[in-house]
C-alpha positions as CSV (number, residue, x, y, z in Angstrom):
1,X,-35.1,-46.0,5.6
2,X,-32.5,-43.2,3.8
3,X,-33.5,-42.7,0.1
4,X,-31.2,-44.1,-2.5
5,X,-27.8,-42.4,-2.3
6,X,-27.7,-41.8,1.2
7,X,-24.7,-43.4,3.2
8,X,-25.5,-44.1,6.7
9,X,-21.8,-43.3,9.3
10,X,-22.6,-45.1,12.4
11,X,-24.4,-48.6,13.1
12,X,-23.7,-49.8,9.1
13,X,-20.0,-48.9,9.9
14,X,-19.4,-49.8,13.5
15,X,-15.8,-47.6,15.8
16,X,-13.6,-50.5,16.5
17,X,-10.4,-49.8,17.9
18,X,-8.3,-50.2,14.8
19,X,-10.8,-48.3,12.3
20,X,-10.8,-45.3,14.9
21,X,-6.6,-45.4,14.7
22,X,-6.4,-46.3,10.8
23,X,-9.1,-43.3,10.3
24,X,-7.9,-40.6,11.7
25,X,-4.6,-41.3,10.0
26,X,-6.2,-42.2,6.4
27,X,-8.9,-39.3,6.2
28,X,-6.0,-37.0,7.1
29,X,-7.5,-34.5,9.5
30,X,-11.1,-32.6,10.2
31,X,-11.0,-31.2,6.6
32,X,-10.2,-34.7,4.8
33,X,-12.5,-36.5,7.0
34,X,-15.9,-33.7,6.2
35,X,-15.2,-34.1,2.8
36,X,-16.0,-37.8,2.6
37,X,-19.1,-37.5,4.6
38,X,-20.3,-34.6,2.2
39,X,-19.5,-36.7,-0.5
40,X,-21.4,-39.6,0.9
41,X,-24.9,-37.5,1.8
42,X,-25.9,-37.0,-1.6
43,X,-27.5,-33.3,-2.0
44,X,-25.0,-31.7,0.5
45,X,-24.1,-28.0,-0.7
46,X,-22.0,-27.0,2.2
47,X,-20.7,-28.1,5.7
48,X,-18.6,-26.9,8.8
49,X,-17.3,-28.5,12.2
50,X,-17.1,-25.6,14.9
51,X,-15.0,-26.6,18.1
52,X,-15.9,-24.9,21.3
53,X,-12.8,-22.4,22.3
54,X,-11.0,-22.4,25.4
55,X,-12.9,-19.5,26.8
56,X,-16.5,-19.5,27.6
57,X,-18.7,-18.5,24.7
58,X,-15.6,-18.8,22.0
59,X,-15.7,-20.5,19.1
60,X,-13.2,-22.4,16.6
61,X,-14.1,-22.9,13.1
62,X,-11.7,-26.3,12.4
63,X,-12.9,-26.8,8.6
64,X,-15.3,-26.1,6.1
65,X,-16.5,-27.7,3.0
66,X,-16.4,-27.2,0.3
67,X,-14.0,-23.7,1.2
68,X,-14.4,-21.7,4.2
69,X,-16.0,-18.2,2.4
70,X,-18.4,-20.9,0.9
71,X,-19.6,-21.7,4.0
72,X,-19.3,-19.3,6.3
73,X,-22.7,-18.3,6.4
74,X,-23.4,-21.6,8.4
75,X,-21.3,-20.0,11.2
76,X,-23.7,-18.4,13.5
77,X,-26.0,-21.8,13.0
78,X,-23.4,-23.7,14.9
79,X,-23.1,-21.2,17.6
80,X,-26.7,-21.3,18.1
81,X,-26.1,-24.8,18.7
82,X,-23.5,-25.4,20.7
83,X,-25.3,-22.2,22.8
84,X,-28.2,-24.0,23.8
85,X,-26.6,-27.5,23.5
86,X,-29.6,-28.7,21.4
87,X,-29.6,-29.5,17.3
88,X,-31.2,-26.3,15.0
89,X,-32.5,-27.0,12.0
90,X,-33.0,-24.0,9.7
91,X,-35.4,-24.4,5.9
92,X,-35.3,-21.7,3.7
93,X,-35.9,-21.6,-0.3
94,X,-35.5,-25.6,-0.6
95,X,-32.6,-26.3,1.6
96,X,-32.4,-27.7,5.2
97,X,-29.4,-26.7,7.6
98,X,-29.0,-28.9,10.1
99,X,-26.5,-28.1,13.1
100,X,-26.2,-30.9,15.7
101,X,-24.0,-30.4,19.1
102,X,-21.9,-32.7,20.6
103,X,-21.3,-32.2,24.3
104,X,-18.4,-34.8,25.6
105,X,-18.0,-34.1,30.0
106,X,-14.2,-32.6,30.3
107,X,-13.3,-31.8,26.8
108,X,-14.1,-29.2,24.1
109,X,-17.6,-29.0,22.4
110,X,-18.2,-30.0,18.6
111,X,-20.9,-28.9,16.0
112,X,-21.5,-30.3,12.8
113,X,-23.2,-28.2,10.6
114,X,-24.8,-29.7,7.5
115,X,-26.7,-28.3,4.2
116,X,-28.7,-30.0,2.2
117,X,-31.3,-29.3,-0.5
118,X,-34.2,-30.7,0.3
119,X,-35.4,-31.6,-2.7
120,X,-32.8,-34.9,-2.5
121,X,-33.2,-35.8,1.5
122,X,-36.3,-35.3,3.6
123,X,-36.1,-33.0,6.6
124,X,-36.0,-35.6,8.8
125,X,-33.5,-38.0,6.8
126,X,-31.1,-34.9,6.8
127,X,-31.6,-34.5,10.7
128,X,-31.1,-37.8,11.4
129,X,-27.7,-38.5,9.0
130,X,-26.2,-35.4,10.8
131,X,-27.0,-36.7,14.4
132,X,-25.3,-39.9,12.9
133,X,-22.0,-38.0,11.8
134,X,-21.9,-36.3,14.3
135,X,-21.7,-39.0,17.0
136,X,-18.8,-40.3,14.9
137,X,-17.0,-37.0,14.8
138,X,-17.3,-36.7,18.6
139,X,-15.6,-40.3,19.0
140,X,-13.1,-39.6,16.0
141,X,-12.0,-35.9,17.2
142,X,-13.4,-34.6,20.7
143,X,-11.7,-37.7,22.9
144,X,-14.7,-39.9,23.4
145,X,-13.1,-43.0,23.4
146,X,-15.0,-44.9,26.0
147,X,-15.3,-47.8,24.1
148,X,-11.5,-48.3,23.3
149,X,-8.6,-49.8,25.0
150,X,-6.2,-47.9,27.4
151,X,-3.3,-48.1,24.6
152,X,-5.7,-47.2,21.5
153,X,-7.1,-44.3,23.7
154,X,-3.7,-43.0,24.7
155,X,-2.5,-42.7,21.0
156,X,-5.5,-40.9,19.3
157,X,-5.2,-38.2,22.1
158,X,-1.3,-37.3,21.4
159,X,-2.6,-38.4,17.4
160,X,-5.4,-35.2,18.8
161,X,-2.4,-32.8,20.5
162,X,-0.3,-33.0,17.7
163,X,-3.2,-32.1,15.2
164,X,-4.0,-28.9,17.0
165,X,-0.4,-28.1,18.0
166,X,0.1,-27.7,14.0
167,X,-3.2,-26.5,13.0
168,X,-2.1,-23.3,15.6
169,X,-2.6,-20.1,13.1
170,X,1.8,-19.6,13.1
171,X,4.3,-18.8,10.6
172,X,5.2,-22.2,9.0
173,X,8.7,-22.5,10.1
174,X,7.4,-22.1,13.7
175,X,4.7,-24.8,13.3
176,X,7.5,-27.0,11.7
177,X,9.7,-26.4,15.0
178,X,7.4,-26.9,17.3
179,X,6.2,-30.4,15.3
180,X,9.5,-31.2,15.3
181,X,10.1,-30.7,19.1
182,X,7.0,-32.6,20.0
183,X,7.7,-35.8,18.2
184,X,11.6,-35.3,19.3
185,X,10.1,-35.5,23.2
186,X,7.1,-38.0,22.7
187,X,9.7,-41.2,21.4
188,X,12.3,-39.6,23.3
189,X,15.1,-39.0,20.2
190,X,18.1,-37.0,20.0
191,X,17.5,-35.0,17.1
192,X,14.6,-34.7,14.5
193,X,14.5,-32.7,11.6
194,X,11.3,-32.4,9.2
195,X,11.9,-32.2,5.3
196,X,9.5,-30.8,2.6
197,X,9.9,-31.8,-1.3
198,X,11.3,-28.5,-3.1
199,X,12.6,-28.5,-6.5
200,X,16.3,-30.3,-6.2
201,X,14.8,-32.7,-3.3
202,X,13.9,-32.9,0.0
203,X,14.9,-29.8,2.0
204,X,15.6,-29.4,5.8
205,X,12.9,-27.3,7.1
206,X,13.1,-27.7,10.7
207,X,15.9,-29.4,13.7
208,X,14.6,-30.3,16.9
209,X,16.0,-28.1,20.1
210,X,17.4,-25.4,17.2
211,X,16.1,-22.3,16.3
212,X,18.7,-21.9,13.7
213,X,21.3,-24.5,11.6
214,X,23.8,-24.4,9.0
215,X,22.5,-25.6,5.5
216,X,26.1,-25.8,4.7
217,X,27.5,-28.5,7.4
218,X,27.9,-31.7,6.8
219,X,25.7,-33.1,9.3
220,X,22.9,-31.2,7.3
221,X,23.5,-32.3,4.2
222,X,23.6,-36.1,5.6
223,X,20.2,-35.7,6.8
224,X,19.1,-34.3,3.5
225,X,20.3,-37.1,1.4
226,X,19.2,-39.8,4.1
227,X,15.3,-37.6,3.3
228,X,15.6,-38.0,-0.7
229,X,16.8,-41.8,-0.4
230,X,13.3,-42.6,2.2
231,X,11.1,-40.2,-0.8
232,X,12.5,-42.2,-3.6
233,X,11.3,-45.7,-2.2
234,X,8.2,-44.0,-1.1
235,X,8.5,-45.9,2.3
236,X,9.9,-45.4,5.4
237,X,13.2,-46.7,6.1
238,X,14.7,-48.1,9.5
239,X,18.1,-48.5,10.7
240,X,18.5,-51.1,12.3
241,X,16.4,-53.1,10.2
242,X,12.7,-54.3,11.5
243,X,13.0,-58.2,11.6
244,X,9.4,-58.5,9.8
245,X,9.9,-55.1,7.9
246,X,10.6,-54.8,4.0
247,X,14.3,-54.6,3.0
248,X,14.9,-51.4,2.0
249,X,18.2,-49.4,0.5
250,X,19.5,-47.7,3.4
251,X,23.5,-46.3,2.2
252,X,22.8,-42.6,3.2
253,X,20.9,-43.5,6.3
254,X,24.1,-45.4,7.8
255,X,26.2,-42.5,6.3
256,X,23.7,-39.8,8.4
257,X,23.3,-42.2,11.5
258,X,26.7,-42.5,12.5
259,X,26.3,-45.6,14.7
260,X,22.9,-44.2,16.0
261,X,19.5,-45.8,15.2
262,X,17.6,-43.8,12.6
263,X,13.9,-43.9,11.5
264,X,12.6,-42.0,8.2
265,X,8.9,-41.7,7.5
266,X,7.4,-39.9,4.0
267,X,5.2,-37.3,5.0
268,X,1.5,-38.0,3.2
269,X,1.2,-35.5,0.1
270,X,2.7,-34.8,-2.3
271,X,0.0,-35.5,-5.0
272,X,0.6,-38.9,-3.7
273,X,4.0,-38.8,-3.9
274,X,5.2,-37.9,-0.3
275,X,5.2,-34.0,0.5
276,X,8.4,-34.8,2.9
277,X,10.0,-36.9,5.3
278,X,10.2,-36.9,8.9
279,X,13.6,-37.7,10.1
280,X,14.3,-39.5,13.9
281,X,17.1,-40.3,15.7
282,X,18.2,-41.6,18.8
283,X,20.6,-44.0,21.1
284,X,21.7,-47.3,19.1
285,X,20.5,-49.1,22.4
286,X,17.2,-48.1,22.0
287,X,16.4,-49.0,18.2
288,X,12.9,-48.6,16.9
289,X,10.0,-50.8,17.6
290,X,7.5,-52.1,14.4
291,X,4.4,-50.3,16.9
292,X,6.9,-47.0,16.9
293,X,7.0,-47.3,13.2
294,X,3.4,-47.6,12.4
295,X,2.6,-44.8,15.0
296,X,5.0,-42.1,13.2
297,X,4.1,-43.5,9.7
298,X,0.2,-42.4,11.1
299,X,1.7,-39.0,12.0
300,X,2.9,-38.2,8.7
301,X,-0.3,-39.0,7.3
302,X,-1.6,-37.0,9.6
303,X,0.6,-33.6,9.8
304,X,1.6,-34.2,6.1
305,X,-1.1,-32.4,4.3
306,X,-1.5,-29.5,7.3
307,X,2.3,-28.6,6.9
308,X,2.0,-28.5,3.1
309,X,-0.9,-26.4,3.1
310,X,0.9,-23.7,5.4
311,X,4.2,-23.8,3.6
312,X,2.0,-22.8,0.4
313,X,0.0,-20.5,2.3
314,X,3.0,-18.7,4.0
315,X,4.7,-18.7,-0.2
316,X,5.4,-15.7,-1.7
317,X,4.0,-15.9,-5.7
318,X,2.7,-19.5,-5.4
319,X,1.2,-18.5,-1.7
320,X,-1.7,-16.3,-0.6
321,X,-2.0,-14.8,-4.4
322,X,-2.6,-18.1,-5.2
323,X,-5.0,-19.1,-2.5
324,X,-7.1,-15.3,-2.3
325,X,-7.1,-15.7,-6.3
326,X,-9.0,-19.7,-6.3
327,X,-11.3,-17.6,-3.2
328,X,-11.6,-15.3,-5.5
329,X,-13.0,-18.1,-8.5
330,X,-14.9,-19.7,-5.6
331,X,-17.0,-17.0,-4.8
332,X,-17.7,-15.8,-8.3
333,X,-18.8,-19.1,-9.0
334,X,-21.4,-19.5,-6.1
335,X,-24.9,-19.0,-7.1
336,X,-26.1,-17.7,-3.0
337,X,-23.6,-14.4,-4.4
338,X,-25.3,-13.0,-7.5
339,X,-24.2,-9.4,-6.3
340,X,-20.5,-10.5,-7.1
341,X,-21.1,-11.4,-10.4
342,X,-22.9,-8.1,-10.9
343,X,-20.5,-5.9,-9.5
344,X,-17.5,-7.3,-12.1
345,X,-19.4,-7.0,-14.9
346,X,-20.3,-3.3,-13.9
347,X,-16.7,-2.7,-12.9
348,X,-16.1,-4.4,-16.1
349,X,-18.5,-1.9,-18.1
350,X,-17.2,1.0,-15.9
351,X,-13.0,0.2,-17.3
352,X,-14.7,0.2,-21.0
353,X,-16.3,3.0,-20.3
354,X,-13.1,5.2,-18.6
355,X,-11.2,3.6,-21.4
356,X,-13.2,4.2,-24.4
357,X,-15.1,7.2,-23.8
358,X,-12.9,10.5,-24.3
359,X,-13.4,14.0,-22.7
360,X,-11.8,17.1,-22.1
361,X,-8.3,17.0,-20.6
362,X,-6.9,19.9,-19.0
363,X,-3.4,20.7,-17.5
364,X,-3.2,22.1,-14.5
365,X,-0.8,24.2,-12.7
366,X,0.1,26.5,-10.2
367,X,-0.3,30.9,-11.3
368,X,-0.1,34.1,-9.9
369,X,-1.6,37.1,-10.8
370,X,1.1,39.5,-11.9
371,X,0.8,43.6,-13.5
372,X,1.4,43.6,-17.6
373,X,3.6,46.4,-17.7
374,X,5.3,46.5,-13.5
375,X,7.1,50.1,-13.4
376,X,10.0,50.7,-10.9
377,X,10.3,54.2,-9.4
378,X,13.7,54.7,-8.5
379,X,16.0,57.3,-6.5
380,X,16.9,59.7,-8.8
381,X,19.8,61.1,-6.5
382,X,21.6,60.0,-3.9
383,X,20.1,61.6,-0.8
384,X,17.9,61.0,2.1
385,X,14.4,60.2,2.5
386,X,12.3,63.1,3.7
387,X,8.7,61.6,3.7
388,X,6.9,58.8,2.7
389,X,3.3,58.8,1.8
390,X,2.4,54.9,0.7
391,X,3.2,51.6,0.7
392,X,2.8,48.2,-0.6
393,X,-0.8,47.0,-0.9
394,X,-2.1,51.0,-1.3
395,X,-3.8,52.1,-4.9
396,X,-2.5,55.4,-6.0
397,X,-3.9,57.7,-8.6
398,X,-1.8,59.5,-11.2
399,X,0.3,62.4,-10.2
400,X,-0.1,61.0,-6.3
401,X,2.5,61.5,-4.2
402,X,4.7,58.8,-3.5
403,X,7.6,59.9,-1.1
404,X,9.9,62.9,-1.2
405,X,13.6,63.5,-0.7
406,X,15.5,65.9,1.7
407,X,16.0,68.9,-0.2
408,X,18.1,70.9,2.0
409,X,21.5,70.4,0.8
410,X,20.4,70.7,-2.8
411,X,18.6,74.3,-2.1
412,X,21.9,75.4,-0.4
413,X,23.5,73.9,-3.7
414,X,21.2,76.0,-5.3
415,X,21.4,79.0,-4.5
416,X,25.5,79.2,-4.0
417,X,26.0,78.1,-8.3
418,X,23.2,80.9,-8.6
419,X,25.4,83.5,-6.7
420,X,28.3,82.1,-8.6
421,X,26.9,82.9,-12.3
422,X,26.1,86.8,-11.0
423,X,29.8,86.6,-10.1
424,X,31.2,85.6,-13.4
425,X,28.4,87.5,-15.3
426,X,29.7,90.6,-13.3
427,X,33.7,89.5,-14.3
428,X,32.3,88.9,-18.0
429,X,30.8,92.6,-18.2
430,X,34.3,93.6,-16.5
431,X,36.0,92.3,-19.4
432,X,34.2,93.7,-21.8
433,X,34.4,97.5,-20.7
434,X,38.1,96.8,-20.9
435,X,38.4,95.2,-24.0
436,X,39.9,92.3,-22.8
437,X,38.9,89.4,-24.7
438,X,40.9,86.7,-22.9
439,X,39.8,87.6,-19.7
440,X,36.3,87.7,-21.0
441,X,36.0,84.3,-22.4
442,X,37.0,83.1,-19.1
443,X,34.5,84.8,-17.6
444,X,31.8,83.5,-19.9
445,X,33.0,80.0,-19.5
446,X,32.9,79.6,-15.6
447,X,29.7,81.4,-15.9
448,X,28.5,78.6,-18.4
449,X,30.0,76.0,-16.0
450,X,28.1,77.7,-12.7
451,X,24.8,78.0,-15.0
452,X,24.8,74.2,-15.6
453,X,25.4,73.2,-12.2
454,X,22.4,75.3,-11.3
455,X,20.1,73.9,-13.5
456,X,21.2,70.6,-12.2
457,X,20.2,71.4,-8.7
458,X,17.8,73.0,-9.7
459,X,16.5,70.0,-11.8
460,X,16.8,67.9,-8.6
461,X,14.7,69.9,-6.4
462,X,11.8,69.1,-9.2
463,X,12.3,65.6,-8.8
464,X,13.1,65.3,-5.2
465,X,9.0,64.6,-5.0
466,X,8.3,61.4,-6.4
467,X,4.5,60.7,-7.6
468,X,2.7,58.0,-9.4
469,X,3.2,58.0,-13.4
470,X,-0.4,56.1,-13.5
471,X,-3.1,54.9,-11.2
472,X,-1.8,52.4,-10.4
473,X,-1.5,49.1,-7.4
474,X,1.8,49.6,-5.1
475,X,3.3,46.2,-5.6
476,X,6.3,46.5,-2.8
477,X,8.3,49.3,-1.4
478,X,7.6,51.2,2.2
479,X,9.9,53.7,3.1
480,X,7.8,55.0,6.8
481,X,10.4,52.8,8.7
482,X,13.4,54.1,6.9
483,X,12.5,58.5,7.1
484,X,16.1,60.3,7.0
485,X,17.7,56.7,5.9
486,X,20.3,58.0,3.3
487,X,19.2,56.3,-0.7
488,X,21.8,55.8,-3.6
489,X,20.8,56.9,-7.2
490,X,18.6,54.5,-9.0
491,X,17.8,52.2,-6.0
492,X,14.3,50.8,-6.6
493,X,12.3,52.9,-4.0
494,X,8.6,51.3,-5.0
495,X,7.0,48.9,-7.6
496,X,4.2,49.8,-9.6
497,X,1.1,47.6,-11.3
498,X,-1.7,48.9,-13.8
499,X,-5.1,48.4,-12.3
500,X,-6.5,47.2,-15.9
501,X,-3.9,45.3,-17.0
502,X,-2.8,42.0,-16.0
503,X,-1.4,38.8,-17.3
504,X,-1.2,35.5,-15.6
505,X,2.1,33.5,-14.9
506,X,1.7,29.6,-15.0
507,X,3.9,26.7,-13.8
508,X,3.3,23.8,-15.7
509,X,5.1,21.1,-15.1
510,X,7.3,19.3,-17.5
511,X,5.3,16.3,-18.2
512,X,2.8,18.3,-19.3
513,X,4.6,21.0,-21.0
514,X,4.5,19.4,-24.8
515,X,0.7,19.3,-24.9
516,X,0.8,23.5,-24.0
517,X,0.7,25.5,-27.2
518,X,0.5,29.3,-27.7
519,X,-2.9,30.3,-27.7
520,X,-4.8,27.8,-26.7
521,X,-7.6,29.1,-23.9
522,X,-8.5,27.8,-20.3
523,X,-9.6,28.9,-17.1
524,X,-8.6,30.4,-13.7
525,X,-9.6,30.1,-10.0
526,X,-7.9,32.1,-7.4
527,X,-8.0,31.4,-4.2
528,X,-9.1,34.6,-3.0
529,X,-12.4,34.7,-6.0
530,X,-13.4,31.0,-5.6
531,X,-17.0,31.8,-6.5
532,X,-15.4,33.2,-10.6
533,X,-13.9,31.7,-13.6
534,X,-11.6,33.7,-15.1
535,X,-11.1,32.7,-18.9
536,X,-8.0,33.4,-20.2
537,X,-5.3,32.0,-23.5
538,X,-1.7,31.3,-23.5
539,X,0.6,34.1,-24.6
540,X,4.1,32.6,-24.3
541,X,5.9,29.7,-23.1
542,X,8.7,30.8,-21.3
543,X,12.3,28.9,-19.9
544,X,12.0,26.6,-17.3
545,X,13.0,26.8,-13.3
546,X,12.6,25.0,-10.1
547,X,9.6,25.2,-7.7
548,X,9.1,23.3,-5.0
549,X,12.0,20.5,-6.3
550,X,9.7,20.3,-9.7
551,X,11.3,21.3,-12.6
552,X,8.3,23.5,-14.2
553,X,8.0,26.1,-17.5
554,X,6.9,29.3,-16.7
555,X,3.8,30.1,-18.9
556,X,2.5,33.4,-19.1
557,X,-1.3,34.1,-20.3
558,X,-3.6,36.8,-21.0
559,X,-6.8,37.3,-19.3
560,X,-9.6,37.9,-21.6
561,X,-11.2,40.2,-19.7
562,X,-10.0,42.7,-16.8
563,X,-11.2,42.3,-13.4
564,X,-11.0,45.5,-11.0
565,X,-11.0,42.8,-8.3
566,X,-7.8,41.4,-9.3
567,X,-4.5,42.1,-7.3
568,X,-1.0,41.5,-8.3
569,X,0.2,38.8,-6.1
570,X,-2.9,36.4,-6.2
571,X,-2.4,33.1,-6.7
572,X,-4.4,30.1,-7.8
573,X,-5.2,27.1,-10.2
574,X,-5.0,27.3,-13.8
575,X,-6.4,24.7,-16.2
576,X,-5.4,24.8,-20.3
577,X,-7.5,22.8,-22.6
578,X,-5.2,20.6,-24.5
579,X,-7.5,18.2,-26.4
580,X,-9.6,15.3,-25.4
581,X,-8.5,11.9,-24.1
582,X,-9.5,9.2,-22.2
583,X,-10.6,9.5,-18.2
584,X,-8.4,6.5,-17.6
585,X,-5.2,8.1,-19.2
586,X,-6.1,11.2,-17.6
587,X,-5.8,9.9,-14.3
588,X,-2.9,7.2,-14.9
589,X,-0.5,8.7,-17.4
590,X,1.5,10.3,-14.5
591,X,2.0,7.1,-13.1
592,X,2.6,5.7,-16.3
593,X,5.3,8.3,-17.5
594,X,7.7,7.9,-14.1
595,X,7.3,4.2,-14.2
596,X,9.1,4.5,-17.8
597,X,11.6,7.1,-16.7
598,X,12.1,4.5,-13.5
599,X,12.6,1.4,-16.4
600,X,14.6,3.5,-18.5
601,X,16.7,5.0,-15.6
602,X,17.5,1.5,-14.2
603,X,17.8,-0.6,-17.6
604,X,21.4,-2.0,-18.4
């Protein structure tokens, strides 16, 4: 005998014809149906019902109890079962899993998996309730209706089709279509159309033999109001009237029917209250029958809850957020996942943590190594390039030649204003003896005039060789592809660096620019000295430009100590200190600052 609390399904409750048809329709499916036995075995923690796939060695898990993550760990059980076609009972820390197979000749497998603490049932109580159950699964579900007649047989299979043709993992408004196409072609109609319960009333979901229809047309709208009169008397409404049926109100119907013969049945749901209404219609000369009736009032209580499930499944806000977040409460409330609970609360502790606990920040940005004082060496004549002894990336020493000037032309230059001051010097002295005075000023003054123009070439010719004011880094310029190109005065010819002296240019950008103040200090790593530090302190804070579509400041520092290894040109990363804050606005107040610019930019 089962202890106290224990609710034998089988012999106590024999499968009759009409308690088969009335429960499948009343227990609403698989999932409604494993609830109630749950509820009845007192002690039950968890259950599942696994139906063998189409394919060899696939399986289908059709419901679970009390949720599916709750239970899945009783998965493999059942396909140990329905492997070796013998029941597998599995103890462990108090609690007995029992999985029992049901093998029916020419249908699809079932497994009921049960779990109960043993501590309430004995091992073999548990084995035997589940053997029990799942006998009357295999008659209720599976097809094994050997013991009904030919009509009540007939009816549970299509009540079967139709529960799997909507339990098919698609999109609701396909499932909907597809319902609505079956039932159109099983009582042979001419159009049905499935309503759900939205806001302002039952809305048309789905029309039979139409992928698409107008909400707008008047035939739409007919239906509609023909679902909301059925919802409000919370029974289904027939036109023409059943001669043993209820008298029901039936204006809208005859306004959607149009001469035809209509049947409305509310969908079970709803909180009770009807989830929707399944609209028929077909040729007046073929009204509907009381049996017709009673079998699509069974199919809404049968498809009702499946199709509301997926419509708030498939929702947007009150959807899948809504079902992963009661998962979510599900699992943090079951006591077989302790490692849940203890991974919040350290996340939990980790958020305090990045929140509460401040450290350095530092603002980063792009530099470049550049000289402190960068001196030009320019033509100092227009002329033509004689020689060139360096180029860019070469370290000169002081007084090192650089390149050199043709100096032909000037030497010819030279040498015709020096012939041309012995000339007037000789006319000058000419003067003289005669004592002609204006004659002799003249003299003196072309003289003068040649004598200047000598010293000018002659001032050239000195620096015609150009050499390196300092020792110095050759930043750019390379003259050996251009030898006898012609130069104009003052064109820049080379750049210069110190090899001491350097100062570091930084582009911060402007997000970050109000926290960088003149002398604060930080550090440098370039990319070509990963393995050193360089410390350095903010000098000046500079105008801004555009990099790289940033707007950034240009920030130059000073390093604090020179580096012989240090090249004009290097680049790297620079970090400034600039205070202490938390590690979780550190790392979000990027995100944070464009979110505002994106509210403010976009605000009325």
């Amino acid at each position: 005998m089962a202890k106290a609390g224990l609710h034998q399904i089988g012999p106590s409750e024999p499968l009759t014809p009409s308690t088969a048809a009335s429960g499948l329709a009343l227990v609403q499916g698989l999932g409604a149906w494993l609830e109630q036995t749950c509820q009845r075995l007192v002690g039950t923690t968890a259950a599942i019902i696994v139906i063998g796939g189409d394919a060899p060695d696939s399986f289908e898990l059709a419901t679970a109890w009390p949720s599916q993550p709750a239970a899945l760990h009783l998965v493999p059980l059942s396909e140990r079962c329905l492997g070796t076609a013998d029941v597998v009972v599995h103890e462990e820390a108090g609690v007995v899993s029992v999985a029992t197979p049901q093998i029916v000749p020419g249908a699809r497998s079932c497994a009921l998996v049960l779990q109960v603490r043993s501590t309430t049932l004995s091992a073999a109580e548990i084995i035997a309730a589940a053997a029990t159950a799942s006998r009357f699964l295999s008659q209720l579900v599976l097809g094994n209706f050997a013991d009904l007649q030919a009509p009540q047989r007939e009816q549970l299979k299509q009540h079967k089709q139709l529960l799997e043709l909507v339990c098919q993992p698609q999109v609701f408004v396909q499932s909907a279509l597809e319902t609505v196409n079956w039932v159109a072609t099983q009582f042979a109609c001419i159009r049905v159309g499935l309503g759900l319960v939205q806001k302002n009333g039952v809305r048309l979901q789905a029309l039979s033999h139409s992928a698409w229809f107008d909400r707008r047309s008047q035939a739409v709208t007919a239906i509609e109001n023909a679902m909301d009169e059925a919802l409000e008397q919370r029974h289904s409404v027939v036109l023409p009237a059943l001669a043993q049926g209820r008298a029901m109100i039936a204006i809208a119907h005859r306004d959607a029917a149009q001469g035809q013969a209509v049947c409305s049945v509310v969908l079970a749901g709803g909180g009770g209250l009807g989830a929707g209404v399944l609209y028929l219609e077909r040729s007046a000369a073929e009204p509907f029958t009381a049996a017709e009736v009673r079998s699509l009032e069974q199919i809404g209580q049968l498809i009702g809850p499946v199709l509301e499930a997926k419509q708030a499944a498939y929702g947007w806000l009150g959807g899948r957020p809504r079902l992963a977040w009661q998962a979510f409460v599900e699992h943090l409330r079951d006591p077989r996942r302790p490692a849940l609970r203890a991974g919040l609360v350290l996340a939990a502790l980790a958020l305090a943590a990045l929140t509460l606990v401040d450290t350095a920040w530092r603002v980063s940005a792009d530099a470049a190594i550049e000289g402190e004082q960068q001196r030009v060496i320019p033509a100092p004549f227009e002329g033509f390039i004689a020689s060139a002894s360096v180029k860019a990336g070469l370290v000169v020493r002081q007084g090192e030649p650089l390149a050199e000037l043709d100096t032909r032309q000037i030497r010819l230059d030279f040498q015709r204003w020096a012939a041309e001051v012995a000339q007037h010097e000789s006319r000058y002295r000419d003067a003289l003896a005669r004592h002609d005075r204006p004659a002799a000023a003249m003299a003196m003054a072309q003289m003068q005039q040649a004598q200047a123009q000598r010293a000018l070439a002659e001032d050239k010719l000195a620096r015609a060789r150009l050499t390196a004011p300092f020792d110095a880094f050759v930043v750019s310029g390379d003259l050996s592809q251009h030898i006898g190109s012609p130069v104009e005065q003052g064109k820049v010819l080379f750049e210069l660096a110190p090899l001491d002296s350097y100062r570091v240019v930084l582009k911060v950008d402007e997000r970050d620019i109000r926290s960088v103040r003149v002398g604060q200090s930080g550090s440098l790593m370039l990319a070509g000295l990963t393995e050193e530090r360089l410390a350095l302190h903010v000098k000046n804070i500079s105008v801004p430009e555009a990099s790289d579509g940033r707007n950034v400041f240009r920030v130059e520092a000073q390093l604090d100590q020179a580096n012989v290894r240090l090249r004009p040109g290097m680049q790297g990363v620079a970090k400034i200190e600039a205070g202490e804050r938390s590690l979780l606005w550190i790392w979000t107040h990027s995100a944070w600052q464009w979110l505002q610019l994106q509210a403010w930019k976009w605000s009325p």
